[in-house]
C-alpha positions as CSV (number, residue, x, y, z in Angstrom):
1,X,-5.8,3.1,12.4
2,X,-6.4,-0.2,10.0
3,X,-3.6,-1.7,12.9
4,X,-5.7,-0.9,16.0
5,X,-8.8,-1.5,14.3
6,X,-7.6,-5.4,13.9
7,X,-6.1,-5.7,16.9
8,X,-9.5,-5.0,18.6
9,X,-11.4,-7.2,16.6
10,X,-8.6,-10.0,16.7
11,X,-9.3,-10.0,20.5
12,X,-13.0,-11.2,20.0
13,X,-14.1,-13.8,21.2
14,X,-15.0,-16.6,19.0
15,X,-18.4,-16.5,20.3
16,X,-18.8,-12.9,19.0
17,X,-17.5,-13.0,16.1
18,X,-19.7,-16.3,14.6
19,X,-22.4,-14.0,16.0
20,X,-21.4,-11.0,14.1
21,X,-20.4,-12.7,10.5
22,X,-21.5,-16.2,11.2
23,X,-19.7,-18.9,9.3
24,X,-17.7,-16.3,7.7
25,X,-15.9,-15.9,10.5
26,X,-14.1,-19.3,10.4
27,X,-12.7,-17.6,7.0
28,X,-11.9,-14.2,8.3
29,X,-10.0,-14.7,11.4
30,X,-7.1,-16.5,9.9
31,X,-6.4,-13.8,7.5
32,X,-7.2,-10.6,9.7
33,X,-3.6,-9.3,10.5
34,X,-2.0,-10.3,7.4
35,X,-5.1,-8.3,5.1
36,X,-4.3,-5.3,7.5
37,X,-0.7,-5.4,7.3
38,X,-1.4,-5.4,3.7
39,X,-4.1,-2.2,3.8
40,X,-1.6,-0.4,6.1
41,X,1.1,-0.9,3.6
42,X,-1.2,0.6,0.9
43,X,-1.9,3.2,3.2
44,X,2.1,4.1,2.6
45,X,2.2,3.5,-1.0
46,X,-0.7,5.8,-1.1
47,X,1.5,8.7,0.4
48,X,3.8,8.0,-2.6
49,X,1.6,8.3,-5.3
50,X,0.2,11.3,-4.2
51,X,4.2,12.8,-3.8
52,X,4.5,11.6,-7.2
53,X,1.9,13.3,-8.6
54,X,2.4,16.3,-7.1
55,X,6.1,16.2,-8.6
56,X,4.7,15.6,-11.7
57,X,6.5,12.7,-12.1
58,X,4.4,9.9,-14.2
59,X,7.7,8.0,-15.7
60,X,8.3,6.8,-11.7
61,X,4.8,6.1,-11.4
62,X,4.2,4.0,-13.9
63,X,7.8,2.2,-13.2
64,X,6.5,1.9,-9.7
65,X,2.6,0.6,-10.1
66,X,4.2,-1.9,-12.8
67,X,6.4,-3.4,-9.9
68,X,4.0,-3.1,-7.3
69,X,1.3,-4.8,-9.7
70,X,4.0,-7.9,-10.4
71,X,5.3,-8.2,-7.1
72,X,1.4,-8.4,-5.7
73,X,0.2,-10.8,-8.1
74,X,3.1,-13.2,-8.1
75,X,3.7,-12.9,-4.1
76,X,-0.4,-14.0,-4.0
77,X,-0.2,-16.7,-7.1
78,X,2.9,-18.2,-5.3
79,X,1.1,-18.1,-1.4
80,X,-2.2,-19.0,-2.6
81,X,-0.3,-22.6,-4.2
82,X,2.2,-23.1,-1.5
83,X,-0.1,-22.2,1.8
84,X,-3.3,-21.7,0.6
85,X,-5.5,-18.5,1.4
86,X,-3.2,-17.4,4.6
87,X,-0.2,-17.6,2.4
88,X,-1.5,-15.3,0.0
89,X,-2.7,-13.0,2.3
90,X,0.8,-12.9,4.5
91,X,2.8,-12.8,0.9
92,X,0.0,-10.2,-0.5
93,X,1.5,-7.8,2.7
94,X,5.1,-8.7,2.1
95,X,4.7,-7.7,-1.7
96,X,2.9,-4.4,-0.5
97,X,5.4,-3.6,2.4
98,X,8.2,-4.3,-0.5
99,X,5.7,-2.0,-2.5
100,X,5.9,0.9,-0.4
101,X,9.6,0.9,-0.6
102,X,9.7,1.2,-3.9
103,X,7.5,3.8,-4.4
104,X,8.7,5.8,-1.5
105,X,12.7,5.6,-2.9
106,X,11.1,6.7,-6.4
107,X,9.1,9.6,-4.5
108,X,12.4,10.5,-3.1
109,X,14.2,11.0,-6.4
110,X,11.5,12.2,-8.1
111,X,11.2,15.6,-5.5
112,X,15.1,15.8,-5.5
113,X,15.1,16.1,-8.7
114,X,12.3,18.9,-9.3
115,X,14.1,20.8,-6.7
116,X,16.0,23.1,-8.2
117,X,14.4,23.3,-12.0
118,X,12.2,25.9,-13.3
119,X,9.1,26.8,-11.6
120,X,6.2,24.8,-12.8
121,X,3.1,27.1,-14.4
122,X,-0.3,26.0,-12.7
123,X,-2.7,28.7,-14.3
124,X,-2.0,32.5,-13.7
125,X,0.6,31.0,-10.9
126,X,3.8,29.7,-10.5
127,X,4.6,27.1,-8.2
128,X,7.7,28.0,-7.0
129,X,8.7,25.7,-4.0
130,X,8.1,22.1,-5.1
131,X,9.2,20.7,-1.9
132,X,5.7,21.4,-0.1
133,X,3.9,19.3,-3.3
């Protein structure tokens, strides 16, 4: 959605757009597909998290956030000095697609390895099938 979203508005006219965010615009245009490759890429990290948590799995989780966190902040640091705002944003969506890996791989492992242990108790319940989680 965040995809279609920008490639709608990236097909405004300039005219438009000065008359929708006025000299903001000049700002925002460069960096509109690289901030929603980035927010699409968080979109897919967020799938991960929630896997994660549903695994009950907060060792990967933290392992992952920590990369993510470092890999975000240095991709940005090293854009923003080498190519200015647009390089921060394009390396901000690399870090975040490299991200999504991550966290997806640890997701992964983390399910594989509840399948097959004891079922976990949630209340009066037991959750026995930990692959629907």
């Amino acid at each position: 959605m965040v995809l279609g979203w920008t490639g709608l508005v990236s097909l405004v006219q300039d005219a438009v757009g000065r008359g929708l965010l006025g000299e903001a615009w000049g700002i925002a245009q460069p960096v509109l597909v690289p901030v929603a490759a980035q927010m699409a890429g968080s979109a897919l990290v967020m799938g991960a998290v929630i896997v994660l948590r549903g695994a009950a799995e907060p060792r990967r989780s933290l392992r992952s956030r920590v990369t993510q966190s470092i890999l975000v902040i240095a991709g940005a640091s090293v854009g923003a000095v080498a190519w200015g705002v647009r390089g921060a944003a394009w390396m901000m969506a690399g870090a975040t697609a490299i991200s999504a890996v991550i966290w997806w791989r640890a997701a992964v492992k983390g399910v594989r390895d509840r399948v097959g242990t004891p079922p976990v108790r949630v209340g009066e319940n037991y959750v026995t099938d930990v692959t629907h989680l």
